[in-house]
Each structure stands twice: as structure tokens, then as C-alpha cells.
C-alpha positions as CSV (number, residue, x, y, z in Angstrom):
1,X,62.8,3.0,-28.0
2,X,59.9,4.7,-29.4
3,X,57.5,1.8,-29.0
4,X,59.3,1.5,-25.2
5,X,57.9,5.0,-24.6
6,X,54.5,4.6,-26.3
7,X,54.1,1.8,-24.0
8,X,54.8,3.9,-21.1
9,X,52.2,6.7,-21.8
10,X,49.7,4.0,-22.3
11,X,50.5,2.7,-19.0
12,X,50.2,6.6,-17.5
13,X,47.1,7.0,-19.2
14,X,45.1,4.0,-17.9
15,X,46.3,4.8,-14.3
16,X,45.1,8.1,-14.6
17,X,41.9,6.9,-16.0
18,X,41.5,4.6,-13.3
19,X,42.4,7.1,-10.5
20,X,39.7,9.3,-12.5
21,X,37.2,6.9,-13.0
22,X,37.8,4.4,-10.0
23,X,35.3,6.0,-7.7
24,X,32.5,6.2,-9.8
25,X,33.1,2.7,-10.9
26,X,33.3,1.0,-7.3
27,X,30.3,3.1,-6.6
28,X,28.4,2.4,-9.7
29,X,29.2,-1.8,-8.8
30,X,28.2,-1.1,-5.3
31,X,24.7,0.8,-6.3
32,X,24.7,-2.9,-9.2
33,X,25.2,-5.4,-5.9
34,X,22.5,-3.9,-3.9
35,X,18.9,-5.8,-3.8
36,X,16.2,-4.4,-5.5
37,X,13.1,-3.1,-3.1
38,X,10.2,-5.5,-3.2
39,X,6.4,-6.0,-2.3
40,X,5.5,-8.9,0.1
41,X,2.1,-10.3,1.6
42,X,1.8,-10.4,5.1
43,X,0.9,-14.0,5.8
44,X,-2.4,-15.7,6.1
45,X,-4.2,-12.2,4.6
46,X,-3.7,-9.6,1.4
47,X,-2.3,-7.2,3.3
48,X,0.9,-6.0,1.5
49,X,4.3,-4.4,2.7
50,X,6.9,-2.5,0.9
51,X,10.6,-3.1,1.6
52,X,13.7,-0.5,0.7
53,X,17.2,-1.6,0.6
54,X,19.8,0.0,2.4
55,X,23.5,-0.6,1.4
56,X,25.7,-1.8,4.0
57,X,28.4,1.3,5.8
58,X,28.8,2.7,8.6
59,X,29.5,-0.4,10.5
60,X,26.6,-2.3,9.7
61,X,26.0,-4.5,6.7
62,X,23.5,-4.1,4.3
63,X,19.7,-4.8,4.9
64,X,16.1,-4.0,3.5
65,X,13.9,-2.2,5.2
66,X,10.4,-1.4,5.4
67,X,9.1,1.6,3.4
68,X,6.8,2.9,5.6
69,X,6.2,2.2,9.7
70,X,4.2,-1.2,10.4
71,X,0.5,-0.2,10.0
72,X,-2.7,-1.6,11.8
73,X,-3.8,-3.9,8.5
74,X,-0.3,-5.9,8.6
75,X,-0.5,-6.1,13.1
76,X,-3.9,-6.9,13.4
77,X,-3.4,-10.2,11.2
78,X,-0.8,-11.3,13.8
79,X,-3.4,-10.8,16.7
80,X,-5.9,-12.7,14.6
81,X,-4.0,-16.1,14.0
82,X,-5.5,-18.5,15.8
83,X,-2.3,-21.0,15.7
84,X,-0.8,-18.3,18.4
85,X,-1.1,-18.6,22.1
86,X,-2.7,-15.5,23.9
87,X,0.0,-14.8,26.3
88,X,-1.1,-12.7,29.6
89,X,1.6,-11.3,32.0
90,X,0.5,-13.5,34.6
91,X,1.3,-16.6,32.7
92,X,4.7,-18.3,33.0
93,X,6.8,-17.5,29.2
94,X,5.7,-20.3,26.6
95,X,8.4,-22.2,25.5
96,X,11.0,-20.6,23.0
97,X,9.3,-22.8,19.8
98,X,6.0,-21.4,20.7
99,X,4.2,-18.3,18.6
100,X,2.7,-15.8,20.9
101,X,-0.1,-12.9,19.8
102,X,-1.2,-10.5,22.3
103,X,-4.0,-10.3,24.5
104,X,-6.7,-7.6,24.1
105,X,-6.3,-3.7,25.4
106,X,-7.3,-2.2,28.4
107,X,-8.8,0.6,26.2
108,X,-9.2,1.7,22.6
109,X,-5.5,0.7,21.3
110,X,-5.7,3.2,18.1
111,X,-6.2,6.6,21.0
112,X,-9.1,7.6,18.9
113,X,-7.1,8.1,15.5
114,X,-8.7,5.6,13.7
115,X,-7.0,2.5,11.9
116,X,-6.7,2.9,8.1
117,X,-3.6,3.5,6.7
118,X,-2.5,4.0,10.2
119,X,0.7,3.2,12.1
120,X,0.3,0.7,14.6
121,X,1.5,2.6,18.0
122,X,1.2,2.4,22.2
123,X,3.0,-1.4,21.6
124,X,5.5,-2.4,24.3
125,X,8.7,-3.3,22.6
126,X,7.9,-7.1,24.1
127,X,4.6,-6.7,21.5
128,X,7.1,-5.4,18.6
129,X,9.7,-8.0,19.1
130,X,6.8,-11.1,18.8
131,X,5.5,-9.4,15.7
132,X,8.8,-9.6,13.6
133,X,9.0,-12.9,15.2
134,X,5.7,-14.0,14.3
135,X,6.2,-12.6,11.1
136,X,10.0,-14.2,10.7
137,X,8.1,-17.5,11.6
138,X,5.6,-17.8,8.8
139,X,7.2,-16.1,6.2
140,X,10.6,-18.4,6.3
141,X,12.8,-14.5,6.3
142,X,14.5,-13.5,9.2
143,X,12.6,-10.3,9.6
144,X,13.6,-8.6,12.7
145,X,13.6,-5.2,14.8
146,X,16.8,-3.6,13.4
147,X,19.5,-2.1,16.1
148,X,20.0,1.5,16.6
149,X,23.0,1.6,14.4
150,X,21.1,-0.3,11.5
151,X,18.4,2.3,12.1
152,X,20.7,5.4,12.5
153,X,22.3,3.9,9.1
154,X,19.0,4.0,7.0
155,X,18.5,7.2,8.4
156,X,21.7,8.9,7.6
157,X,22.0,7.2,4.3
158,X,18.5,8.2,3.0
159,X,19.5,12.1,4.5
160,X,17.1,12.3,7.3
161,X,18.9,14.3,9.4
162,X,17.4,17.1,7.5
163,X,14.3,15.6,7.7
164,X,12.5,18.4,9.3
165,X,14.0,21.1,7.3
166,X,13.2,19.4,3.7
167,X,9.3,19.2,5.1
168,X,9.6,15.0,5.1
169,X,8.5,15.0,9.2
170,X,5.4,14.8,10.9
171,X,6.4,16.4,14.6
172,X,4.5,18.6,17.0
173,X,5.4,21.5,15.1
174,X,3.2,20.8,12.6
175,X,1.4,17.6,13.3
176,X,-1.6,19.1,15.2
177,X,-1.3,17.1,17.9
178,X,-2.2,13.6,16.2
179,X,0.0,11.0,14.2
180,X,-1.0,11.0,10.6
181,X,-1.1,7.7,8.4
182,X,2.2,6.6,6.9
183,X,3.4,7.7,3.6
184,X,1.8,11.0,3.9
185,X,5.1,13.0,3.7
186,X,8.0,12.9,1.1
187,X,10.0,9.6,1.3
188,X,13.6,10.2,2.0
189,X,16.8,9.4,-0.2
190,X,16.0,6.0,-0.4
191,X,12.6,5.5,-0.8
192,X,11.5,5.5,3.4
193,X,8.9,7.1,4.7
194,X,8.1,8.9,8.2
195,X,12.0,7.8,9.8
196,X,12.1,10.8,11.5
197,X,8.9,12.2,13.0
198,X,5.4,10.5,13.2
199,X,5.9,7.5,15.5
200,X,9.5,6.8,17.6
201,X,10.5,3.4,16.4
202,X,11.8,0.9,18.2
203,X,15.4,-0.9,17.9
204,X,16.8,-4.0,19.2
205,X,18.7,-2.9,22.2
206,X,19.5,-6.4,23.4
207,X,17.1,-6.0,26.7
208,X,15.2,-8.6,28.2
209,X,12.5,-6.8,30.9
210,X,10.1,-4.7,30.2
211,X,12.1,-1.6,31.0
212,X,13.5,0.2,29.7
213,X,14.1,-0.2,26.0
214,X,14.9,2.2,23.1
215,X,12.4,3.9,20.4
216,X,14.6,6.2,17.7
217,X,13.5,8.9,15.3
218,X,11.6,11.0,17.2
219,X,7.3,11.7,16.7
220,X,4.8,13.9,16.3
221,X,5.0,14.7,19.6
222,X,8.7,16.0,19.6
223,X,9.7,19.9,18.4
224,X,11.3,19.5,15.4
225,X,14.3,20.8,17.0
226,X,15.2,17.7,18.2
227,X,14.2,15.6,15.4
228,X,16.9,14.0,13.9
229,X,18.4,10.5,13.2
230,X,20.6,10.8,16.6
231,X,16.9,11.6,18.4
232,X,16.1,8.6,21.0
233,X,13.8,7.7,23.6
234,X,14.0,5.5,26.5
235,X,10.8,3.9,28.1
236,X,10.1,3.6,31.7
237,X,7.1,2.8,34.0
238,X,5.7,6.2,33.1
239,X,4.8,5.1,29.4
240,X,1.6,2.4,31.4
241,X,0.7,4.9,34.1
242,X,-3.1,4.6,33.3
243,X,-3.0,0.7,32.9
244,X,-5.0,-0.2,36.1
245,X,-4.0,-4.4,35.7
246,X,-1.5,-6.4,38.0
247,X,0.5,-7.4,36.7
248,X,0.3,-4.6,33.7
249,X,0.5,-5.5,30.0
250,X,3.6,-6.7,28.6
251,X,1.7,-5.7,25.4
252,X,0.7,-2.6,25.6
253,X,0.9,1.2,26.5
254,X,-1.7,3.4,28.0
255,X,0.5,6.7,27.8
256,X,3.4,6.1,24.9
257,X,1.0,6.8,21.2
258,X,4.4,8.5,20.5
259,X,5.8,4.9,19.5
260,X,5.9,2.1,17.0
261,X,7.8,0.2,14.4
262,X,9.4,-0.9,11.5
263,X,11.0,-4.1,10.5
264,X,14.6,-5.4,8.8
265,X,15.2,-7.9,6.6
266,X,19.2,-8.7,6.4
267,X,20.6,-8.9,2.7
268,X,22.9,-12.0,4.2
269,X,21.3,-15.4,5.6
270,X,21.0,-15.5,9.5
């Protein structure tokens, strides 16, 4: 009898332990199945990228992304390869095998704010779509734009809807009136920079035309009042109103230096 009850009160014991310890365990073998971050080369050159991984929730699975907003360095090797076709918007589409790089601005594509360490911006979401593409392509990874729930899911996850308030946002507030080159503020939770505030970034919204298309986050043009991972902007003719060409660019902006971009990386195969 005495060895019946023993048993029992062992039993208790490791239940309670379990329902004591359960959490922290299935989140401790969560935080263990996660991908480490890594460092890549952009292909064809030495210019290096940084990517942070995000654990799956919220609806979404889970997926790397990249540490800071694409810069010039990594987007100017894609204009440069010489294996892609120039595409201009008065050209029929290429076939869906072919690699297409853009074709040169109307005007000075960095607005006057210089390159280095800069985020690439005033892309048309067509421009920011080949480059993951492109990027997909000769890397062998299915690098891609994310959608606005992935994006809304790094953002919440590394805590930046207090972005503003924790000094990690560069917005008009205190940006003085220029984007600043990424990485200059506090990385978030997990390791991002600049998710909120700096550029608006664009997301996969599943839009073929030009217009319009969806940039998340927020920029250094925005009041930090409405900076937040919920924040969104939606492009329309307005963003090319000084592009003088016809047919205008399907490559760039003459009025949106508010916007630009960051890639995915899927922990699962596509």
C-alpha cells in the first residue's frame, strides 16, 4: 500500500513539474529549432548581406530576414550584370526564364544623399520584385519580397511597435529631413535594423500593374505618431509625377525616396 501511494506522489510530482516547467521547455526547443542568422555574398561581387531569423507565429511560418534594408553596394551589382536584359517600358515582357536589370534614371537615383552605406530607395515595387528575383536566380535560395503579414510578423516579434518610443526609428521627427544609412539606430528584438522608420518597405501584395502596391513600416518622412508595424503606404501615379517619359519607368520613382526594401529567405524549401 505504501509503495502504491509513493508511486502516486511521484506521478503528482512529475505532472506538476511538467505543468511548471512545460512552457519554458517547448519554448526553450522552439528558440533550439530556429536557424542561426548568417552572412552571405551578393553574387558576382564582395558585397556582403546579413540575414536574422524570425520564428514562425502569427500565421506565418518561419523565415530569415535581412538585418538591415537592401543598400546601394548589394542593388547596383544587379544593374551591373551583363547576363541581364535591359528591359524599357516600351518593350514587350521577356519571357518568364529571362533575368531582367533595369534601365538607367531619369535623374540622380540616390536624391542627392549619396550611396555608401545607403538604402537603396525611389524603386518601383516592379524594380524590387526582379532584384529578389535576380538575386533568387544566382544564388540557388528562394529569396523573395516577404508579404505584409511576414513583415508585420518580424516587426511585432522583434517589438517594433515601440519602435519610436525605444529611439530605434529614423522618422521626420527627428531625421532632418533625409534618410540616414542603415544600421545607424538600435536593432530591434531580433537583431533588425530600421523596420520601422527610414525607408517604407515593400511587401508582396500579389499585384501585377504598376499600381498600386504596398510599402510597410513607415520613413523618415512619416511623424512618429504613425510609425508603427500596422503603418502602410499605398502607391499611385503621384509617386512618378516628375518622370517626363512615355511610357514612364517601371523602374523607377521621381517622387517616392520615402521607399525601399528588404528581402526573405523561407526556413522551408519552395
Amino acid at each position: 500500500m505504501t509503495q502504491g501511494r509513493s508511486l502516486v506522489v511521484a506521478v503528482l510530482v512529475a505532472v506538476a513539474g511538467l505543468a511548471l516547467c512545460g512552457p519554458r521547455w517547448l519554448a526553450a526547443r522552439q528558440a533550439s529549432s530556429t536557424p542561426a542568422a548568417y552572412t552571405a555574398t551578393v553574387p558576382g561581387s564582395k558585397v556582403e548581406f546579413e540575414m536574422a531569423p524570425v520564428p514562425g507565429g502569427d500565421g506565418v511560418a518561419g523565415f530569415w530576414i535581412g538585418r538591415r534594408e537592401l543598400t546601394w553596394a548589394e542593388y547596383d551589382v544587379f544593374r551591373a550584370d551583363p547576363e541581364a536584359k535591359v528591359q524599357r517600358a516600351d518593350e514587350p515582357p521577356p519571357g518568364a526564364d529571362a533575368l531582367t536589370r533595369p534601365t538607367p534614371p531619369y535623374a540622380d537615383e540616390a536624391f542627392g544623399y549619396g550611396k555608401a552605406g545607403m538604402p537603396v530607395l525611389s524603386i518601383t515595387h516592379h524594380a524590387a520584385a526582379e532584384y529578389a528575383r535576380w538575386l533568387a536566380r544566382r544564388s540557388g535560395l528562394p529569396y523573395r519580397l516577404p508579404t505584409e503579414r511576414e513583415w508585420e510578423r518580424a516587426c511585432r516579434a522583434g517589438g517594433d511597435d515601440e519602435a519610436v518610443a525605444r529611439g530605434r526609428a529614423w522618422v521626420r521627427d527627428n531625421a532632418g529631413d533625409a534618410p540616414h544609412p542603415v544600421g545607424t539606430r538600435p536593432a530591434n528584438a531580433l537583431g533588425v535594423f530600421d523596420l520601422v522608420g527610414n525607408l517604407a518597405e515593400w511587401v508582396d501584395d500579389g499585384a501585377d500593374a504598376l499600381y498600386p502596391h504596398v510599402a510597410k513600416g513607415a520613413s523618415w518622412t512619416d511623424p512618429g505618431s504613425g510609425a508603427s508595424c500596422a503603418a502602410r503606404r499605398v502607391s499611385n501615379l503621384a509617386w512618378n509625377e516628375r518622370d517626363p517619359q512615355d511610357p514612364q519607368s517601371i523602374w523607377w520613382h521621381t517622387d517616392a525616396s520615402f521607399v525601399g526594401v528588404r528581402l526573405i529567405r523561407p526556413f522551408a524549401a519552395e
